[in-house]
C-alpha positions as CSV (number, residue, x, y, z in Angstrom):
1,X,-46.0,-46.4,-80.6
2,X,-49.8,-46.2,-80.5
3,X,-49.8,-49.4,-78.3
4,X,-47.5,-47.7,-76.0
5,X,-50.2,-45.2,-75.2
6,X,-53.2,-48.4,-74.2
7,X,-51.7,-50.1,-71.1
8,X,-53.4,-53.2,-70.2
9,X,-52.6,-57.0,-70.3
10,X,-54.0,-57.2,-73.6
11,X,-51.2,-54.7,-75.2
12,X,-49.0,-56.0,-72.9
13,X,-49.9,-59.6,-74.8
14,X,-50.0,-58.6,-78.7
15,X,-46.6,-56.9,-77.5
16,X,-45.0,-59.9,-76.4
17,X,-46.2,-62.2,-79.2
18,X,-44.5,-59.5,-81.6
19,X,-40.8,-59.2,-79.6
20,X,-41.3,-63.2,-79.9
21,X,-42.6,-63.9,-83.7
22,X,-41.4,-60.5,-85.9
23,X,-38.6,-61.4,-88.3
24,X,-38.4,-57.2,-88.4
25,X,-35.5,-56.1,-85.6
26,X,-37.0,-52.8,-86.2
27,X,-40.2,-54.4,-85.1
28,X,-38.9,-55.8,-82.1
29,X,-37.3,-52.6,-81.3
30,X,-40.6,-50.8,-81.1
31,X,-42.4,-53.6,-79.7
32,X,-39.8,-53.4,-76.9
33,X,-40.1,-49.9,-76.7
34,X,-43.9,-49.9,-76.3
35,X,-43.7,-52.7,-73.4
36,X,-42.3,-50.3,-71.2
37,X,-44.7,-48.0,-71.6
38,X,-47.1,-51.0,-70.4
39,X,-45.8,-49.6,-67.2
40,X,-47.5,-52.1,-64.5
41,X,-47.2,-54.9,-67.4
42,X,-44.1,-54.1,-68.3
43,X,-41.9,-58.0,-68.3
44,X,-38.5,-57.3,-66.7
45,X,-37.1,-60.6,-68.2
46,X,-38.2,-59.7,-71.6
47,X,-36.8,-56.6,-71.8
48,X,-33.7,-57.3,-70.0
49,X,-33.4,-60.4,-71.7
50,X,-33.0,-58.6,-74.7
51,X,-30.2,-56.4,-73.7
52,X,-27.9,-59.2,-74.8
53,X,-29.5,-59.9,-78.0
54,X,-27.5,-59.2,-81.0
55,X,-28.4,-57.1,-84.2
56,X,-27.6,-55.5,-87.0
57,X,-26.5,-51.7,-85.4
58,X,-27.9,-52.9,-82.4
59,X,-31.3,-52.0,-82.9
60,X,-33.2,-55.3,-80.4
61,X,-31.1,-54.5,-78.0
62,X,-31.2,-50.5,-77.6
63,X,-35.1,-50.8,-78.3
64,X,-34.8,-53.1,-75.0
65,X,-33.0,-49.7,-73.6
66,X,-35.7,-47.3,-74.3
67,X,-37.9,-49.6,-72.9
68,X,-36.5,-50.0,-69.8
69,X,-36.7,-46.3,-69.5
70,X,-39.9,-46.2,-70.2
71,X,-41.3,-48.3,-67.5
72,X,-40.3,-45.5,-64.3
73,X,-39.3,-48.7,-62.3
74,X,-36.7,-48.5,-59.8
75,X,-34.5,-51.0,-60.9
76,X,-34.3,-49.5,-65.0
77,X,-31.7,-47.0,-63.3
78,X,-29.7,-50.0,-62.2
79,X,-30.4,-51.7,-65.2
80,X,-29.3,-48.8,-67.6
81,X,-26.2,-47.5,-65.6
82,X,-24.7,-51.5,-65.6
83,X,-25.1,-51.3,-69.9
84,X,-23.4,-48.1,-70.1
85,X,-20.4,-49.2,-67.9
86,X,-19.9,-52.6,-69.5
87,X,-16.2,-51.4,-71.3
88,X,-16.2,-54.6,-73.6
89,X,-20.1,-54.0,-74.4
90,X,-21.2,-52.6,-78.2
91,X,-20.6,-48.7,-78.1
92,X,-23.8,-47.4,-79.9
93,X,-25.9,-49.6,-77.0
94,X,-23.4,-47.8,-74.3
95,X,-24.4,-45.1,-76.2
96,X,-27.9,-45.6,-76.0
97,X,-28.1,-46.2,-72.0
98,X,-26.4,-43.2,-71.8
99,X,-28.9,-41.1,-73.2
100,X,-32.0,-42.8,-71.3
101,X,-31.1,-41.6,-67.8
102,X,-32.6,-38.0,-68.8
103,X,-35.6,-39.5,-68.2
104,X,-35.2,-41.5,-65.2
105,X,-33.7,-38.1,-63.6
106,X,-36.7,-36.1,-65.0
107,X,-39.0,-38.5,-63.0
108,X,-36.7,-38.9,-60.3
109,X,-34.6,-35.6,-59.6
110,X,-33.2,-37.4,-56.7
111,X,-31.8,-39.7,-58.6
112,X,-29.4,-37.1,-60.2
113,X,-26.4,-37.2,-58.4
114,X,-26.8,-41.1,-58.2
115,X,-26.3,-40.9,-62.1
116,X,-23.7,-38.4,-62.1
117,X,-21.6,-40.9,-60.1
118,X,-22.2,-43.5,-61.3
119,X,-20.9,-42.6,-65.7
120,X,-18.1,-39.7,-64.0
121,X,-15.6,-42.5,-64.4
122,X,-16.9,-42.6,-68.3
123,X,-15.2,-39.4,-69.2
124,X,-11.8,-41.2,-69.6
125,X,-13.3,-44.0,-71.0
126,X,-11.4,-45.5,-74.3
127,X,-14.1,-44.8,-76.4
128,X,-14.7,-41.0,-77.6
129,X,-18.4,-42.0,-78.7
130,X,-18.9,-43.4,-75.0
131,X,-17.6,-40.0,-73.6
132,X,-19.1,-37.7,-76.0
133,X,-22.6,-39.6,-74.7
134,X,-21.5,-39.4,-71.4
135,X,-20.7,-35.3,-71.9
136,X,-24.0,-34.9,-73.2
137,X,-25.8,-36.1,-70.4
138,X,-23.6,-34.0,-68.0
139,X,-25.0,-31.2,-70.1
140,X,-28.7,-32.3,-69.4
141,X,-28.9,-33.4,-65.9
142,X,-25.9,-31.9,-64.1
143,X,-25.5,-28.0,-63.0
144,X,-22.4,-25.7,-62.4
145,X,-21.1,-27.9,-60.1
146,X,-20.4,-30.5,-62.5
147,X,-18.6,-28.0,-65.1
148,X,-15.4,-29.7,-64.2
149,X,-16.4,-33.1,-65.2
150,X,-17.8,-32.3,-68.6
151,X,-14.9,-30.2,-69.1
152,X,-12.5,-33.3,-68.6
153,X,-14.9,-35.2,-71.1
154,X,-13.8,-32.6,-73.7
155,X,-10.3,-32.7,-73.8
156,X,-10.7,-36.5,-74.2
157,X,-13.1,-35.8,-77.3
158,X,-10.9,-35.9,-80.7
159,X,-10.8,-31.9,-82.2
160,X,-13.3,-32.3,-85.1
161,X,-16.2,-33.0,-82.5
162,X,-15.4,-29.6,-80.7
163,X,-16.6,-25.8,-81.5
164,X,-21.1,-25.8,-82.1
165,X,-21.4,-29.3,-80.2
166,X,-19.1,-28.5,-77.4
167,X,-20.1,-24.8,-76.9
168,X,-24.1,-26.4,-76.9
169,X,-23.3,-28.4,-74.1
170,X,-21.9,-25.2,-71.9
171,X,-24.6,-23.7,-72.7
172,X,-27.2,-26.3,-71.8
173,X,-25.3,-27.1,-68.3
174,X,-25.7,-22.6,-67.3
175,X,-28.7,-22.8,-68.3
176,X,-29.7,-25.8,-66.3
177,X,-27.4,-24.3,-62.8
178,X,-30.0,-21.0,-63.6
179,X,-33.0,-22.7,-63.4
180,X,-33.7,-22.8,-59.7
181,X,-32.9,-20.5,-56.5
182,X,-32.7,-16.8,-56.0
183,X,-31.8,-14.0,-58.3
184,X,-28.8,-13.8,-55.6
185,X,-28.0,-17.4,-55.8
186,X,-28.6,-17.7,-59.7
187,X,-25.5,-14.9,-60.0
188,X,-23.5,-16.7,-57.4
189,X,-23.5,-19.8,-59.7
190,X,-23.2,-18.1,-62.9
191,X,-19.9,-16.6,-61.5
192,X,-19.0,-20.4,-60.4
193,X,-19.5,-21.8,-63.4
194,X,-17.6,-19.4,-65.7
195,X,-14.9,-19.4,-62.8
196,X,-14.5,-23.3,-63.4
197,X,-14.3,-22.7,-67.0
198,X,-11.2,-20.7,-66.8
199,X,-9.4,-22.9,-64.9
């Protein structure tokens, strides 16, 4: 994590040499994690190369995940969105590319509704871990108008995973329509959302 923070080709280097040479997966996680961060010397092949490497809990391959979202490059989005959709890929690295857009969006707002299309199909996915990853980043990136979808998500969610979880991700996705416009335009949503959560 420290190297993470000292981009240059020499991180970049003892990085590389550590993805190629550690027996530790949890090593090569971090390692792959860090190279992102090396931003301008972050190695597309490694890191997407890795994607497909197999692990105990799949630990390689979602530290290749976070590191694609750490390196802000235009084709991570690409690269993330294709892992999450792969229906015959390991759930916890679905899982895992679907909670790294949050930051792609954060960097790129305009990205948003690029996302949002791209995992709605996910709510009806076969997998309830797949679509309680893909509710939970409705919650964080989407606004009132999206109430719908993340209300499809939840009926698809088996019961026990409903009531504190659930009711959090209402709550995140108001709070997230209220956080730009008008007073006027604020209320106007609020009314929208709750409206689409009694339908």
């Amino acid at each position: 994590a420290a190297l993470s923070r000292c981009p240059s080709k020499e991180t970049a280097a003892a990085l590389k040499k550590a993805v190629s040479v550690d027996p530790s997966v949890h090593v090569v996680a971090a390692a792959l994690e860090s190279l992102g961060a090396q931003r301008d010397h972050a190695p597309k092949s490694i890191l997407e190369s890795h994607l497909k490497k197999r692990s105990w809990d799949e630990i390689v391959a979602r530290g290749a995940v976070s590191g694609i979202a750490a390196t802000g490059e235009p084709w991570a989005k690409k690269a993330l969105l294709r892992v999450a959709k792969r229906s015959r890929g390991p759930y916890k690295l679905r899982a895992a590319a679907l909670t790294a857009p949050r930051s792609v969006v954060r960097r790129e707002p305009e990205a948003r509704g690029q996302v949002l299309a791209a995992v709605a199909p996910l709510v009806r996915d076969p997998d309830p871990i797949v679509v309680r990853s893909t509710a939970r980043l409705i919650s964080h990136i989407g606004t009132d108008e999206d109430a719908g979808l993340l209300e499809e998500a939840v009926t698809r969610l088996p019961e026990k995973w409903y009531h504190k979880e659930v009711s959090r991700w209402r709550r995140t996705l108001k709070e997230r329509s209220l956080e730009t416009g008008t007073a006027k335009e604020q209320r106007d949503r609020l009314i929208s959302f709750e409206e689409k959560l009694d339908e």
